[in-house]
C-alpha positions as CSV (number, residue, x, y, z in Angstrom):
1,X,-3.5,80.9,14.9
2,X,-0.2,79.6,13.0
3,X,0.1,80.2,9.8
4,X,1.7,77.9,7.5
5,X,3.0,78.1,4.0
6,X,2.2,75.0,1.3
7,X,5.8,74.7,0.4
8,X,6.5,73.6,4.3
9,X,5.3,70.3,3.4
10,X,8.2,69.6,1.0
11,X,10.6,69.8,3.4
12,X,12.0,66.2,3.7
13,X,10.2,64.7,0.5
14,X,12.5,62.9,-1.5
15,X,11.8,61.7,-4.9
16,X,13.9,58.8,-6.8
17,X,12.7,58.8,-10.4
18,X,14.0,56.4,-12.9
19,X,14.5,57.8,-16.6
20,X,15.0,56.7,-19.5
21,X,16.9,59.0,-22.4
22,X,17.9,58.7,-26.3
23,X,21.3,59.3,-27.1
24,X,20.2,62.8,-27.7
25,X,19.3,63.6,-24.2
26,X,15.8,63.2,-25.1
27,X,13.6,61.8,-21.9
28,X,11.2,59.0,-22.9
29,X,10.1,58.3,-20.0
30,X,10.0,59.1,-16.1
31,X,9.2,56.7,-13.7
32,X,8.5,57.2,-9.6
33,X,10.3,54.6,-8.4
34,X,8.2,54.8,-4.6
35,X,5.0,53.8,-5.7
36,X,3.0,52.6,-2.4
37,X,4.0,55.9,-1.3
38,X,2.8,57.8,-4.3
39,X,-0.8,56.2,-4.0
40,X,-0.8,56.7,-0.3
41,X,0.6,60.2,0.6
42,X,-1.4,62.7,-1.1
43,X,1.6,65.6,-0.9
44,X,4.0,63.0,-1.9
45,X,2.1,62.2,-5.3
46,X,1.8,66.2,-5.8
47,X,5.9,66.9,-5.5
48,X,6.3,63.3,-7.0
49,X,4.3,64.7,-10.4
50,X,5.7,68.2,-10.1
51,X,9.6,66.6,-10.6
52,X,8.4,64.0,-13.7
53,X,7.2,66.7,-14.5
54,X,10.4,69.1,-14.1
55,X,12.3,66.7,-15.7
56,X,10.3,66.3,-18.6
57,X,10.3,70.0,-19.2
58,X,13.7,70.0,-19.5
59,X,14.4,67.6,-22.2
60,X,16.8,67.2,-23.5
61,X,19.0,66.7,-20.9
62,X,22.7,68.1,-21.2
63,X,24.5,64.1,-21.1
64,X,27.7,63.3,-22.4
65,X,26.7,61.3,-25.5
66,X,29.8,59.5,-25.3
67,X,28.4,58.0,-22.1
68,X,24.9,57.0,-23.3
69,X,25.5,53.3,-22.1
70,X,25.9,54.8,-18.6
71,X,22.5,57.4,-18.7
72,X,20.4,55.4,-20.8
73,X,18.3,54.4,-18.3
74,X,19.5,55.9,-14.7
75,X,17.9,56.8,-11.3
76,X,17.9,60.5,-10.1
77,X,16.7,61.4,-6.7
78,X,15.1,64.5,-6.5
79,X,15.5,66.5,-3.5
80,X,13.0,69.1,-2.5
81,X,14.5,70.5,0.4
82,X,15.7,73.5,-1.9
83,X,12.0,74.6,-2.0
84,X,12.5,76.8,1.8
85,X,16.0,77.9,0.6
Protein backbone atom coordinates (compact mmCIF):
# COMPACT_ATOMS: atom_id res chain seq x y z
CA UNK A 1 0.00 0.00 0.00
CA UNK A 2 1.48 3.60 -1.08
CA UNK A 3 1.35 5.99 1.09
CA UNK A 4 0.80 9.53 0.22
CA UNK A 5 1.16 12.83 1.88
CA UNK A 6 -1.86 15.66 1.55
CA UNK A 7 0.65 18.25 0.50
CA UNK A 8 1.37 16.02 -2.84
CA UNK A 9 -1.63 17.39 -4.19
CA UNK A 10 -0.33 20.89 -4.43
CA UNK A 11 2.25 20.18 -6.53
CA UNK A 12 1.35 22.01 -9.81
CA UNK A 13 -1.66 24.21 -8.36
CA UNK A 14 -1.30 27.55 -9.36
CA UNK A 15 -3.31 30.31 -7.96
CA UNK A 16 -3.70 33.96 -9.77
CA UNK A 17 -5.49 36.17 -7.22
CA UNK A 18 -6.40 39.70 -7.95
CA UNK A 19 -5.98 42.35 -4.99
CA UNK A 20 -6.83 45.25 -4.30
CA UNK A 21 -4.65 47.59 -1.61
CA UNK A 22 -4.88 51.23 0.13
CA UNK A 23 -1.99 53.33 -0.26
CA UNK A 24 -0.97 51.91 3.07
CA UNK A 25 -0.52 48.40 1.88
CA UNK A 26 -3.64 47.52 3.43
CA UNK A 27 -5.46 44.51 1.34
CA UNK A 28 -9.28 45.15 0.77
CA UNK A 29 -9.86 42.58 -1.04
CA UNK A 30 -8.66 39.17 -2.62
CA UNK A 31 -10.12 37.83 -5.52
CA UNK A 32 -9.53 34.09 -7.22
CA UNK A 33 -9.39 35.03 -10.55
CA UNK A 34 -10.02 30.94 -11.86
CA UNK A 35 -13.43 30.58 -10.71
CA UNK A 36 -14.95 27.50 -12.80
CA UNK A 37 -12.02 25.87 -11.35
CA UNK A 38 -12.52 26.90 -7.88
CA UNK A 39 -16.16 25.50 -7.85
CA UNK A 40 -15.11 22.50 -9.67
CA UNK A 41 -11.73 21.05 -8.15
CA UNK A 42 -12.28 20.49 -4.61
CA UNK A 43 -8.24 20.66 -3.73
CA UNK A 44 -8.05 23.68 -5.91
CA UNK A 45 -10.70 25.69 -3.78
CA UNK A 46 -8.79 24.40 -0.48
CA UNK A 47 -5.04 25.87 -1.71
CA UNK A 48 -7.17 28.65 -3.60
CA UNK A 49 -8.68 29.78 0.12
CA UNK A 50 -5.48 28.94 2.04
CA UNK A 51 -3.46 31.82 -0.36
CA UNK A 52 -6.58 34.65 0.07
CA UNK A 53 -6.10 33.65 2.94
CA UNK A 54 -2.10 34.00 3.23
CA UNK A 55 -2.34 37.16 1.72
CA UNK A 56 -4.80 38.53 3.84
CA UNK A 57 -2.78 37.62 6.88
CA UNK A 58 -0.17 39.58 5.83
CA UNK A 59 -1.60 42.90 5.38
CA UNK A 60 -0.20 45.28 5.01
CA UNK A 61 1.79 44.50 2.37
CA UNK A 62 5.41 46.03 2.11
CA UNK A 63 4.58 48.37 -1.46
CA UNK A 64 6.38 51.28 -2.49
CA UNK A 65 3.77 54.00 -1.76
CA UNK A 66 5.21 56.03 -4.29
CA UNK A 67 3.90 53.43 -6.76
CA UNK A 68 0.28 53.00 -5.46
CA UNK A 69 -1.10 53.73 -9.06
CA UNK A 70 0.86 50.68 -10.18
CA UNK A 71 -0.39 48.05 -6.95
CA UNK A 72 -3.67 49.42 -6.43
CA UNK A 73 -5.31 46.80 -7.84
CA UNK A 74 -2.70 44.06 -9.35
CA UNK A 75 -2.74 40.23 -10.04
CA UNK A 76 -0.34 37.90 -8.07
CA UNK A 77 0.01 34.32 -8.96
CA UNK A 78 0.57 32.12 -6.22
CA UNK A 79 2.70 29.28 -6.76
CA UNK A 80 2.43 26.23 -4.51
CA UNK A 81 5.10 24.16 -5.74
CA UNK A 82 7.25 25.41 -2.66
CA UNK A 83 4.92 23.32 -0.46
CA UNK A 84 7.35 19.73 -1.25
CA UNK A 85 10.52 21.98 -1.06
Amino acid sequence: MQKYSSWTFFEKIFINLKIFTNPDGSVVNVEILDVAFYKKDPIYRAAADSARRAVKDCSPLPLPKNKYDLFKIFTFNFDTSFINR
